[in-house]
C-alpha positions as CSV (number, residue, x, y, z in Angstrom):
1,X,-231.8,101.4,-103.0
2,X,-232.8,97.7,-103.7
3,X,-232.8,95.1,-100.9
4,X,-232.7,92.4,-104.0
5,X,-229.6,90.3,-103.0
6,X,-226.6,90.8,-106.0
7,X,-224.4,88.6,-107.0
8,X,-221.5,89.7,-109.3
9,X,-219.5,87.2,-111.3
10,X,-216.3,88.4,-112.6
11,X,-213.0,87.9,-113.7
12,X,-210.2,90.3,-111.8
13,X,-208.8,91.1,-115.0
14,X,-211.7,91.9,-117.0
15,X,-212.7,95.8,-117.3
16,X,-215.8,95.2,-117.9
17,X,-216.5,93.4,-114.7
18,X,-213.9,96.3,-112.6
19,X,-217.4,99.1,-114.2
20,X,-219.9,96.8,-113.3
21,X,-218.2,96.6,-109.6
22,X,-217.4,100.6,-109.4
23,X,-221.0,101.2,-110.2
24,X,-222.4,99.2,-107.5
25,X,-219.9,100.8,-105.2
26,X,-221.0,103.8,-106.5
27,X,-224.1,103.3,-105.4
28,X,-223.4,101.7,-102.2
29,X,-225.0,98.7,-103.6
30,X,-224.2,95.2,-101.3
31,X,-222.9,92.5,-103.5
32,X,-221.4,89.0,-103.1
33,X,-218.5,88.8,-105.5
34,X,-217.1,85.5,-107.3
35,X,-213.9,86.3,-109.0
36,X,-214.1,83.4,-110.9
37,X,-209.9,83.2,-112.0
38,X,-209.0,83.1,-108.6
39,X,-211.0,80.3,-107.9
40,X,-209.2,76.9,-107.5
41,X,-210.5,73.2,-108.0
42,X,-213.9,72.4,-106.4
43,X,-214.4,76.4,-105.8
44,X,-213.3,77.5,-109.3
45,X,-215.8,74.5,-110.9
46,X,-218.7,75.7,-108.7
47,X,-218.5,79.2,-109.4
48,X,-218.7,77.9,-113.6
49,X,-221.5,75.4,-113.2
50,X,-223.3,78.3,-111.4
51,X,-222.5,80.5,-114.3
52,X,-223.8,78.3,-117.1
53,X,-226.9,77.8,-115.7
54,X,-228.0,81.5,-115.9
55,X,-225.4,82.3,-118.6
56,X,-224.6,78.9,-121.1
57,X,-222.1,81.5,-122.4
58,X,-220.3,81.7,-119.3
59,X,-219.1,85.2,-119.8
60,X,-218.0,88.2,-117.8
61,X,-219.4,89.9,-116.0
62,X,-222.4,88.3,-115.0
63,X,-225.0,89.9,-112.6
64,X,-227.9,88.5,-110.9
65,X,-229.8,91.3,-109.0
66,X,-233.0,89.4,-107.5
67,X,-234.0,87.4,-110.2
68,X,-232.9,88.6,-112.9
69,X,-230.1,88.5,-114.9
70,X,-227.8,91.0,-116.5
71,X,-224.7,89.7,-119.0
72,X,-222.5,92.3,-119.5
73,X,-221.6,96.1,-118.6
74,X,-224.8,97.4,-119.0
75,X,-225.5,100.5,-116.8
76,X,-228.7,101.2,-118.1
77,X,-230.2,97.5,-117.2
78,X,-228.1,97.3,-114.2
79,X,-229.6,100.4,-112.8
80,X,-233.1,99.6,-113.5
81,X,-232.9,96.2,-112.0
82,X,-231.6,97.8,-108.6
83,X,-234.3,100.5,-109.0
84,X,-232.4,103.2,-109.4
């Protein structure tokens, strides 16, 4: 299991983002979660600036395991990054 610290982006509506979350809790992974629609004002505008600057795309969802950064649900990179 990694000890990398995870940070999910997401949107609470996306499914992408709801099988990026279910694998992590699959795997009992520890992850701090930014659901960036529920966001308001000053919260909601942080959680986009810190977005852009690993994903000038800002899309969902967006995973930073250590230092790296994974755009998308994709098990196979997701995995690997946690060392699984």
């Amino acid at each position: 299991m990694t000890d990398k610290p995870v940070k999910v982006y997401a949107l609470s509506t996306c499914s992408h983002c709801r099988n990026a979350r279910k694998l992590l809790d699959t795997f009992q992974v520890k992850y701090d979660l930014v659901e960036v629609d529920l966001c308001t004002g000053d919260e909601r505008e942080r959680a986009i600036n810190d977005v852009k600057k690993v994903n000038p795309q800002c899309s969902f969802p967006t995973l930073i395991i250590g230092d790296k950064v994974i755009v998308g649900y994709k098990e196979d990179e997701i995995k690997e990054a946690l060392g699984l």
